[in-house]
N, C-alpha and C positions, 0 to 999 in steps of 0.2 A: 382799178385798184382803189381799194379805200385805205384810210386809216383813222386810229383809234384816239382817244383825246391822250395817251400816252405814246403818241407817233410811232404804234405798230402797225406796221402796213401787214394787208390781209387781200390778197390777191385771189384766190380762188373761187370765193363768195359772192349774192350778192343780198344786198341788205333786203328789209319788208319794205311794206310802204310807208313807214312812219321814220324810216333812215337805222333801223335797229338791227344789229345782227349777233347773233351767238358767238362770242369768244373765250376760247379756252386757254387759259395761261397754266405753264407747268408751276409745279408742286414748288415753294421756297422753299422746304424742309428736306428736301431730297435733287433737290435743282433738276428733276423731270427724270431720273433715272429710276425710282419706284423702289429703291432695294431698303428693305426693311424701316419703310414708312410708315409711321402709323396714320399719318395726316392726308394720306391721299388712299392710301389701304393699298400699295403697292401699282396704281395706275399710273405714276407718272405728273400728273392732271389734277388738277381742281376739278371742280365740276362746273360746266357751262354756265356764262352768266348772258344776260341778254345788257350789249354798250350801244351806246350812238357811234356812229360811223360815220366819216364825211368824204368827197371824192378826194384824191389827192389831188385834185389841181386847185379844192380852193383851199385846203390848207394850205398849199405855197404861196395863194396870192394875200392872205391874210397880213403880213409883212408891208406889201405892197400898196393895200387901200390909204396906211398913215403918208404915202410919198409921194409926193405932189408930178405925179401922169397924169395928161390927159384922159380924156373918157374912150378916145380912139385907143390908144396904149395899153389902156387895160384891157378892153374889149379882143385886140389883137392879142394881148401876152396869154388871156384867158382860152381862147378859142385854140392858140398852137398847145397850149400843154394838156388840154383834152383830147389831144392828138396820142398821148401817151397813156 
């Protein structure tokens, strides 16, 4: 699972080599229903932007580097949630 620098997770994907992957956010104008939209032309959708992408387990530990664990605690807390 990844997620985006706006903590949407995106499960189905997976990123390039450089951590980049295509995200589509629906329309604000129409809140993704597409009916009589000029701003999306009735799709719904924006048009695909290319974001950074990170795994979600190091955005949970991000929190975590400011709090005084040892190097074994992190190491363990990092390895189980890669588990997920």
């Amino acid at each position: 699972m990844w997620v985006t620098k706006d903590n949407e997770i995106i499960s189905d994907a997976e990123p390039d080599s450089d951590g980049f992957m295509e995200v589509r956010r629906p329309c604000p104008d129409c809140l993704g229903s597409g009916i009589n939209c000029l701003q999306c032309a009735g799709s719904g959708s924006l048009p695909a932007v290319m974001e950074k992408v990170y795994p979600v387990y190091e955005r949970l530990l991000k929190p975590l580097y400011r709090c005084h664990l040892n190097h074994l605690n992190k190491h363990l807390l990092k390895a189980f949630l890669k588990l997920f």
